[in-house]
N, C-alpha and C positions, 0 to 999 in steps of 0.2 A: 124823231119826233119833230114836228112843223114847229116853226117858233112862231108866233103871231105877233110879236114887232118887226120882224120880218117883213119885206116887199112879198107879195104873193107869187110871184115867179121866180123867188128864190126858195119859196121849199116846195119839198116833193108831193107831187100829186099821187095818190093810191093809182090812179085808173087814169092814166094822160094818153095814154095811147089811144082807149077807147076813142077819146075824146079829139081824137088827130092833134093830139099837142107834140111838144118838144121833152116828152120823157126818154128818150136815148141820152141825151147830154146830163140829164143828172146819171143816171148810172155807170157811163164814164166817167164823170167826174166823181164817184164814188169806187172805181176799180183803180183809178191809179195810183190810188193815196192805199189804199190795202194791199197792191202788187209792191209798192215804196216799200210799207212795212213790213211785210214780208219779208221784201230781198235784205231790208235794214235787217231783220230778226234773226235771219240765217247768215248773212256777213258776221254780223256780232256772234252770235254762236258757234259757226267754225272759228271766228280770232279767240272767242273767249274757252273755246276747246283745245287751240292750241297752245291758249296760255295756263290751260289748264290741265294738259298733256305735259308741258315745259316745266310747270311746276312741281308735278307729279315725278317729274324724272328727275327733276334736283333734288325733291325730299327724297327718294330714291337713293341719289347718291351720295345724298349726304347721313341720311342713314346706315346705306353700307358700309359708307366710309367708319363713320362713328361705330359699328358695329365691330369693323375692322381693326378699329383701334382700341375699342373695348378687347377683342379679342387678342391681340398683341399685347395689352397690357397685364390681363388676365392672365395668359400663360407664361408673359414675364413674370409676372407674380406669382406664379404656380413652380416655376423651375427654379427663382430665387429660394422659395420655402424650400424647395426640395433640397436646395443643395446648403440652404439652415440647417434644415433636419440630418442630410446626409453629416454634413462637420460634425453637429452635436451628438449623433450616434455614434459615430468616430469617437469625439470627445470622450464620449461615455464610456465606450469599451477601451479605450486605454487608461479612465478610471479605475474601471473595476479590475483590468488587470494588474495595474499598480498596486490595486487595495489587494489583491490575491496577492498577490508576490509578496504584498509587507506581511499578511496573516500569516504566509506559511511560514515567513521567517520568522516571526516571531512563534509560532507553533514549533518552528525546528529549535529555537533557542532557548525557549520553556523547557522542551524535552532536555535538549545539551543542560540546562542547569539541572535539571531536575535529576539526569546522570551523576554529575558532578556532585551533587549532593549528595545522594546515595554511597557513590565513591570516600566522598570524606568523611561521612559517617562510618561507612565500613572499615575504612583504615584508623577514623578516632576509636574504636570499639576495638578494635585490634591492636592498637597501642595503650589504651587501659586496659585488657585483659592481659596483654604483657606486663604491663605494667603490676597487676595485682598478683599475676601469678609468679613475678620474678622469685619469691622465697622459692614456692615450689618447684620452678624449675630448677633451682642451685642444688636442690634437696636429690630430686631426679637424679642430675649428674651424680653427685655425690654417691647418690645408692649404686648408680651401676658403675662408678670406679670402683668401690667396694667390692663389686660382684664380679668384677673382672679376673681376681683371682680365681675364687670359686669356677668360675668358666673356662681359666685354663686349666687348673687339674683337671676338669671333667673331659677336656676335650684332650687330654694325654691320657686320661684313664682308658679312654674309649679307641681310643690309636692306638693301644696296647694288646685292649682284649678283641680287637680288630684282628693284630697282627696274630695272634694265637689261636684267634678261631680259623683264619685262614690256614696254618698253619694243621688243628688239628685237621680238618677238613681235607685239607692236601693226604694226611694219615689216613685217614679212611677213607679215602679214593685209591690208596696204590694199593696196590696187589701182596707188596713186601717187604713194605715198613710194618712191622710187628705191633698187634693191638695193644699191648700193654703202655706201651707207649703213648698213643693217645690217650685210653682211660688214664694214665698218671698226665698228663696235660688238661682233659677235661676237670682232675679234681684238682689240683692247684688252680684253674680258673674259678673254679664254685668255692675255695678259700677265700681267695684275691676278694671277688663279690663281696664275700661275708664280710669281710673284716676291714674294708678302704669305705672311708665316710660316704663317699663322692659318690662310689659305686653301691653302696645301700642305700643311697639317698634315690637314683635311679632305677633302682629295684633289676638291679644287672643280673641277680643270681636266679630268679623266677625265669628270665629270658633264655638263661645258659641252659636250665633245665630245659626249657623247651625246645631249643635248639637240637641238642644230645639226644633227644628222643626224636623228631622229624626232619633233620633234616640230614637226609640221606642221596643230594642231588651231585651227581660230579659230571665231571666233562669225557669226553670221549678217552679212547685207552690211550691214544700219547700225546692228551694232553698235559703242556708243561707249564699253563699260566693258571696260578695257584686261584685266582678273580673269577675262572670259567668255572669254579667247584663252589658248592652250594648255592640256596636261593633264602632260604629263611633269616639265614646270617646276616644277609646285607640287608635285609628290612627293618630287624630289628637294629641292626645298626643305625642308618638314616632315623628310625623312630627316636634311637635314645640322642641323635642330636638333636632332635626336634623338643624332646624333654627336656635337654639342659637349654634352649631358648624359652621353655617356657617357663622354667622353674626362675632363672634369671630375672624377666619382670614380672613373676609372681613376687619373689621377694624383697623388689622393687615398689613394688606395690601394696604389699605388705607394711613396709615402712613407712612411707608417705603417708597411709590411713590413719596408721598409729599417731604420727604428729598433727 
């Protein structure tokens, strides 16, 4: 734009050339003030790129750094926990096994008393039923010293008709010991029965009957051991000991009831 306080040959003419004027000098003088700023705009621009390159590369490094040290303090802090956690799980399971070990003990030692208990109750219950049944038992003994006579006649009565039934037995196995002889044997035994308390009390003479009638067993022709002759004899033998043990604490028992 022309300034019009301006001398006239100092602003621009539109058309100076037409005119054979001096317009080459102003446009000169108008390129080298815009090649100036130019070169000024791109000097400042590469400096202010490199300082903005330089800048760029320090936030750079000093963000990896800080990233870096984030990240080192981070995983300090990550394997410090861990190895919190690690202790205290530790911790923990030598708690609970502490706490196991004291439960069982004390689950074993409940048991142990609760034995122990049982124990002295069964031995106190055993020492009062001693204790209440002491009459009875004095009474007990007493009945079977009593009956201790009673069980040796029977047990000589029965050694007796033992040895005679062996005896008659031996008689009617030989060949030439004469019958009459054992029938006079067999009836003094069915006497004997009759009339010994011990042996009616046993019921000897029902067994001698039945003996005299079956049993007919001897031992080979020479034998000479009287034991190998019959079989019925010795059953009812062992039966009538078996009688006088029961008769024994039967009238043992008998007694005690009555008192």
């Amino acid at each position: 734009m022309n300034n019009l306080n301006d001398p006239p040959n100092w602003n621009i003419q539109p058309n100076s050339r037409a005119d054979g004027g001096d317009g080459n000098r102003w446009n000169y003088a108008l390129l080298v003030p815009m090649l100036g700023l130019a070169a000024f705009r791109w000097i400042w621009s590469r400096e202010s790129q490199k300082e903005i390159e330089k800048e760029r590369e320090a936030y750079h490094q000093k963000t990896a750094a800080f990233q870096q040290d984030l990240e080192a303090k981070y995983h300090a802090v990550i394997s410090e926990h861990r190895r919190a956690v690690a202790q205290l799980s530790l911790e923990l399971e030598k708690e609970q096994n502490r706490t196991t070990s004291y439960r069982e003990a004390l689950i074993s030692q409940g048991r142990k008393l609760v034995e122990e208990k049982k124990l002295l109750e069964q031995e106190w219950a055993q020492v009062m039923q001693e204790k209440s049944q002491q009459p009875l038992r004095s009474t007990y003994l007493n009945c079977l010293k009593e009956e201790e006579d009673w069980q040796r006649r029977a047990r000589l009565v029965l050694k007796e008709v033992g040895e005679a039934l062996m005896e008659r037995q031996n008689i009617y196995c030989s060949p030439v010991l004469p019958r009459s002889t054992r029938l006079e044997l067999e009836k003094n035994l069915l006497v004997r029965a009759s009339v010994d308390p011990v042996a009616a009390d046993l019921e000897v003479a029902s067994g001698l009957t039945d003996i005299f009638k079956h049993d007919k067993h001897c031992g080979d022709v020479w034998n000479t051991n009287k034991r190998q002759n019959g079989k019925l004899m010795w059953l009812y033998l062992k039966y009538w000991e078996l009688v006088v043990e029961l008769k024994k604490f039967k009238r043992v028992e008998k007694v005690i009831l009555e008192k």
